[in-house]
C-alpha positions as CSV (number, residue, x, y, z in Angstrom):
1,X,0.0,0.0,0.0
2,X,1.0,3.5,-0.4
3,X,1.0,4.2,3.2
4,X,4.4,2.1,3.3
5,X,6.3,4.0,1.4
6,X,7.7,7.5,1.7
7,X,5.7,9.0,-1.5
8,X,2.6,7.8,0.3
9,X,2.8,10.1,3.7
10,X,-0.2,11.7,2.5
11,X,-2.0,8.9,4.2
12,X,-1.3,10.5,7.8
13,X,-3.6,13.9,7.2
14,X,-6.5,12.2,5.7
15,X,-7.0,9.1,7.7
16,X,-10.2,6.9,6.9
17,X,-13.1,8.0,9.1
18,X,-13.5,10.8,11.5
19,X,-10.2,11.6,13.0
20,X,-8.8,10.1,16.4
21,X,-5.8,12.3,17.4
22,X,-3.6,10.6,19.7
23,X,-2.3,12.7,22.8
24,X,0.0,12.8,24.1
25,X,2.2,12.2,22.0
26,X,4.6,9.8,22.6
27,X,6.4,9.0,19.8
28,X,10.0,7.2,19.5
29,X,11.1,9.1,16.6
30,X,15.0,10.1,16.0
31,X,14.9,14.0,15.5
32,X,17.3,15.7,13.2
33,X,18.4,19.3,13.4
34,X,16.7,20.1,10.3
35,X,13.7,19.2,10.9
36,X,10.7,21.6,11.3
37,X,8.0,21.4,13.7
38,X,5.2,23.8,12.8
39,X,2.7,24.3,16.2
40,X,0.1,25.8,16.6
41,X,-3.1,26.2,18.5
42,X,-6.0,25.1,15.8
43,X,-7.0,27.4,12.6
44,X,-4.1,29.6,13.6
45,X,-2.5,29.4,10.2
46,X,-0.8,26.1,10.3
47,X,-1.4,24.7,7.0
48,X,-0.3,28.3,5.4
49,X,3.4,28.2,7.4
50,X,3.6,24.9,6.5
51,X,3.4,25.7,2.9
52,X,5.4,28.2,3.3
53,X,8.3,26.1,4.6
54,X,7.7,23.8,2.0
55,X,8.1,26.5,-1.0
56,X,11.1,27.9,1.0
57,X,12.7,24.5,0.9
58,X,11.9,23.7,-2.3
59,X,13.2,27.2,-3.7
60,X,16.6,26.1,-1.9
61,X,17.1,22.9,-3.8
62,X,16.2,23.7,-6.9
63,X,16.9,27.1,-8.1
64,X,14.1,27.9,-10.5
65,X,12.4,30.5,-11.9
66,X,9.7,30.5,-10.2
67,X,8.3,28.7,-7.8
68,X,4.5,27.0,-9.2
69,X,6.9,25.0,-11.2
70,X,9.7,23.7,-8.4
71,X,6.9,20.7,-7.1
72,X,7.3,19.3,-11.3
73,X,10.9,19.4,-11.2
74,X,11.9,18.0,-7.5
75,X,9.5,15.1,-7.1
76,X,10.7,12.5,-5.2
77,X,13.5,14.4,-3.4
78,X,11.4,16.3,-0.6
79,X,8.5,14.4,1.8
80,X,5.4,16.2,0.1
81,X,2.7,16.1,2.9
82,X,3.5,17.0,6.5
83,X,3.2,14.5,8.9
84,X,0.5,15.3,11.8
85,X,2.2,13.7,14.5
86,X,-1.2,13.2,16.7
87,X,-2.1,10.9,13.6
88,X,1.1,8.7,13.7
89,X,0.1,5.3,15.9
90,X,1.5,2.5,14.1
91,X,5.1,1.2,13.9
92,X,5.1,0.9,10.0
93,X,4.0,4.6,10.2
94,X,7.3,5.7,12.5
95,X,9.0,3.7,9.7
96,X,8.4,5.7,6.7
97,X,9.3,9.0,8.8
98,X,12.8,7.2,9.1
99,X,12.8,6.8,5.3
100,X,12.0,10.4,4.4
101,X,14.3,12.9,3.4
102,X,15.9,16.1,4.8
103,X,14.5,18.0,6.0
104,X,11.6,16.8,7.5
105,X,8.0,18.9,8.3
106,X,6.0,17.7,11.0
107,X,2.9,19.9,12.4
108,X,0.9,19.5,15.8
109,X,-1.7,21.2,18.0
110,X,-0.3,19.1,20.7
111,X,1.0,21.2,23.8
112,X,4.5,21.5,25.1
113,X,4.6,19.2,27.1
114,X,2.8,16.5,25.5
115,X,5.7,16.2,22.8
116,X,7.5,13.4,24.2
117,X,9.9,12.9,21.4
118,X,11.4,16.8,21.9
119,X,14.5,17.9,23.8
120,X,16.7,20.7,23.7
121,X,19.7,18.2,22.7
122,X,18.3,17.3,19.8
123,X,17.8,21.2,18.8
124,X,15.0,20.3,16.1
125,X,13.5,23.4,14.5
126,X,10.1,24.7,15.8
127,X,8.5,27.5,14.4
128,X,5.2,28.1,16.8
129,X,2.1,30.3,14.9
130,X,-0.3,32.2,18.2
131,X,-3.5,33.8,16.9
132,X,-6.0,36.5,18.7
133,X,-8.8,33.8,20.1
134,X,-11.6,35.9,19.0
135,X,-10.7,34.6,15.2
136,X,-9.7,31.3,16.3
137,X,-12.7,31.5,17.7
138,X,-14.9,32.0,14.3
139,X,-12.7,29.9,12.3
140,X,-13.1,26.8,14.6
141,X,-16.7,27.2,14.5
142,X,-16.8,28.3,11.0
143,X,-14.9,25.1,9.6
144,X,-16.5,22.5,12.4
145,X,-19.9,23.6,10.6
146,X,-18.2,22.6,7.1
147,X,-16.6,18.9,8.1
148,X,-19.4,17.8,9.8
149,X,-18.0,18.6,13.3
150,X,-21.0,20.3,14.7
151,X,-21.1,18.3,17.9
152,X,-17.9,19.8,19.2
153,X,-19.4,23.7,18.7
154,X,-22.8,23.4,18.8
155,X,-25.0,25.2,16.4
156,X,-24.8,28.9,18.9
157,X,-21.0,30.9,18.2
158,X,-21.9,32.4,21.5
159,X,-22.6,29.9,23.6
160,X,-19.2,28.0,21.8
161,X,-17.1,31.2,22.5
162,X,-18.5,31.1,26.1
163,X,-17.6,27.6,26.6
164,X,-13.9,28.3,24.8
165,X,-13.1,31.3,27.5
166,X,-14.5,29.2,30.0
167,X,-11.8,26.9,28.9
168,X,-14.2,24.1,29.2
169,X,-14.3,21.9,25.6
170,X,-14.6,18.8,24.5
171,X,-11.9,16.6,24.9
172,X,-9.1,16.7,21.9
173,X,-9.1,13.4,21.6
174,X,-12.4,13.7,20.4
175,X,-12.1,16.4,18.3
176,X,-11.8,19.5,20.4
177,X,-9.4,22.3,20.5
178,X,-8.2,22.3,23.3
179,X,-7.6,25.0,26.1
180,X,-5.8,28.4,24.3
181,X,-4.4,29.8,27.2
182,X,-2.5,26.9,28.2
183,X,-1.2,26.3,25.0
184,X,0.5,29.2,24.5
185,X,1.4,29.6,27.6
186,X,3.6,26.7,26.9
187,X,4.9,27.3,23.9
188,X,5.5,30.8,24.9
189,X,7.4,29.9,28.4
190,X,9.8,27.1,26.9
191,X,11.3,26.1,30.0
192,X,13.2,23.5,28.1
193,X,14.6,26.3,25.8
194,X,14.0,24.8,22.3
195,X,14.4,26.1,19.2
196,X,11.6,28.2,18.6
197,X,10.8,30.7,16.2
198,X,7.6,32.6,17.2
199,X,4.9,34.0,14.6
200,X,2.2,36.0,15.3
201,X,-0.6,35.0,12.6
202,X,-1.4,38.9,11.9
203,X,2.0,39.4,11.0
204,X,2.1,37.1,9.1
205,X,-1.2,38.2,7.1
206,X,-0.1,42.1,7.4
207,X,3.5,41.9,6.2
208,X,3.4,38.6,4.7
209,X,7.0,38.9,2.7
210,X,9.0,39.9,5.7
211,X,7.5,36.9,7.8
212,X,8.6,34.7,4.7
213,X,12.3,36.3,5.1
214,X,12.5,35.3,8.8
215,X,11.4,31.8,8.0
216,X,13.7,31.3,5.7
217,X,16.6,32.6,8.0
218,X,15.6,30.9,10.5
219,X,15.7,27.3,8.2
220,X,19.5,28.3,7.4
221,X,19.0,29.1,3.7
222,X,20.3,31.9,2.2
223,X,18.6,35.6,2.3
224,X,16.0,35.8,-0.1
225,X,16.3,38.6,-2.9
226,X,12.8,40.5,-3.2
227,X,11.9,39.1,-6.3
228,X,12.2,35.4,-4.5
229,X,10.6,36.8,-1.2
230,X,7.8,37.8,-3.5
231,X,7.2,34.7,-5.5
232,X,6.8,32.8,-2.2
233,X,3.9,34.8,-0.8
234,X,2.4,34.4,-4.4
235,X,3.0,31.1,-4.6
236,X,1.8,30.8,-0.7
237,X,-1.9,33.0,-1.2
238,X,-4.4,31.8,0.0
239,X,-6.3,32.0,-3.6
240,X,-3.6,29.6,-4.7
241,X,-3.9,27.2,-1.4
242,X,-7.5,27.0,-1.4
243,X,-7.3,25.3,-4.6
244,X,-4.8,22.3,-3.0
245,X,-6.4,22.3,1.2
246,X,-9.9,21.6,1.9
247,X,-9.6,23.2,4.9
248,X,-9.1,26.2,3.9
249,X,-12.6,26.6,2.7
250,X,-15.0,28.6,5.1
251,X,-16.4,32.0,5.1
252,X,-13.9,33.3,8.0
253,X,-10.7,31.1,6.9
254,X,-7.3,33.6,7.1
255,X,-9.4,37.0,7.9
256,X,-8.4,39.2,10.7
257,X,-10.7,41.1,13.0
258,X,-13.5,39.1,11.4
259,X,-15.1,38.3,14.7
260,X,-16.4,41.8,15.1
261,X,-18.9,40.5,12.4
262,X,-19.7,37.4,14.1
263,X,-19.4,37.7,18.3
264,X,-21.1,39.7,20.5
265,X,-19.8,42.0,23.2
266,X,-19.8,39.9,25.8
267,X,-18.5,37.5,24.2
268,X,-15.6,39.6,22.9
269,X,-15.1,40.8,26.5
270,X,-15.1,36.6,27.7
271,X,-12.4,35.7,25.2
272,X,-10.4,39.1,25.9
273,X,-10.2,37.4,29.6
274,X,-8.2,34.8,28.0
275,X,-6.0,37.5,26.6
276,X,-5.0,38.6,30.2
277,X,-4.4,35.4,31.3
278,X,-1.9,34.5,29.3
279,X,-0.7,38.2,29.5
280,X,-0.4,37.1,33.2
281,X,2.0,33.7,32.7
282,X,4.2,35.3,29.9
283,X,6.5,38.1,29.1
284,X,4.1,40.1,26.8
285,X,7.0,42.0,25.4
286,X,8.2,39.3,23.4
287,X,4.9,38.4,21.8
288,X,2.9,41.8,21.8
289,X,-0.3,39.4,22.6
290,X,-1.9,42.6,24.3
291,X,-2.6,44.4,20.9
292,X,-5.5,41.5,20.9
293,X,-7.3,43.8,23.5
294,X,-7.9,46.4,21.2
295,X,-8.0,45.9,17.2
């Protein structure tokens, strides 16, 4: 089957049936110090960096022109799809991420401390994406709607943005997001000191190109020119990605400030609580999340 072989890894972000994330995760996999670990909280722009990591890569083997034509040229020299580590539970599974190449992308909504298989020895790249939790709020309940994952929002944004400040959701192993605050908080802390390479998602929307820059810095590759810089964010929009990622479909998918449209004040005022929270755990001067109070 496909799933055996390293051209088949697609098989790990679209299993059969409704998803059943495994956390935490455990996994006995051999880091290298090129991979990337993309993390994030959910719809808070994961599949977009990862994409972006990809072209970046891609651009750095092969040299073209431009880069909608690198994927025809370098098949079969770079692991296509990203491996969701909460989907990896067999041992034939662990075996084809040994096979694959250099570098490696993994992506997870896992917290800090439910990756098992990290350590500040192996010094494996993470690049972590946070996102104000008013318009994770909208997109979670926006895209639950469109995958038929209404039992984990309910069919009342309030009352689910109510529950998410409340910090009471179901269970991620069934589907949930999880807890925001505590996420980040993670992430954001590091006491193990890894690698990290914060984003904030409305940077990365509002000065898209310069975002692309640090990523590829940060990967090891050479400075982009502007012209490069350029055709990555083209090559990364999401009018192109929509085409490849079903779940980038939705009527709130990669807006900012969309949830004036959609929440109400108090709910607003709920989820800005979650704001100060974290604000409260964290050195807000590193990650500027208090700008969420106000825009």
């Amino acid at each position: 089957m496909a799933e055996d072989a390293p051209n088949g890894v697609s098989k790990f972000n679209r299993p059969a049936g409704p998803p059943q994330p495994k956390l935490p995760i455990d996994l006995d996999i051999d880091l290298r110090p090129d991979d990337i670990l993309v993390a994030t909280f959910p719809r808070s722009g994961t599949t977009w960096t990862v994409e972006i990591v990809r072209l970046l890569h891609l651009r750095h083997i092969s040299r073209t022109d431009h880069p909608l034509t690198w994927g025809e040229k370098k098949k079969g020299s770079f692991p296509w799809s990203t491996v969701f580590l909460e989907m990896v539970h067999r041992k034939r599974r662990l075996k084809v991420i040994e096979e694959m190449e250099s570098p490696r992308i993994f992506k997870t909504h896992a917290y800090y401390n439910e990756c098992k298989f990290l350590s500040a020895e192996n010094n494996c790249k993470i690049i972590y994406v946070y996102r104000d939790p008013k318009d994770v709020v909208c997109s979670l309940f926006d895209h639950a709607s469109l995958i038929g994952r209404k039992h984990v929002v309910g069919d009342d944004i309030q009352e689910f943005a109510k529950q998410f400040a409340q910090r009471k959701e179901v269970s991620r192993n069934e589907g949930g997001p999880g807890d925001w605050v505590e996420q980040n908080e993670g992430y954001m802390s590091n006491p193990s000191n890894y690698n990290i390479l914060f984003i904030k998602y409305e940077d990365l929307k509002a000065k898209t190109g310069e975002i692309v820059s640090k990523i590829n810095n940060f990967m090891g590759y050479p400075t982009l020119t502007k012209d490069e810089e350029d055709q990555v964010v083209e090559a990364s929009s999401f009018e192109r990605m929509k085409i490849m990622h079903n779940e980038l479909a939705g009527k709130t998918v990669g807006k900012t400030g969309n949830y004036k449209s959609h929440l109400s004040q108090e709910s607003i005022e709920a989820l800005n609580q979650n704001v100060l929270e974290l604000m409260n755990k964290i050195d807000d001067s590193r990650f500027n999340i208090g700008v969420y109070l106000n825009q």
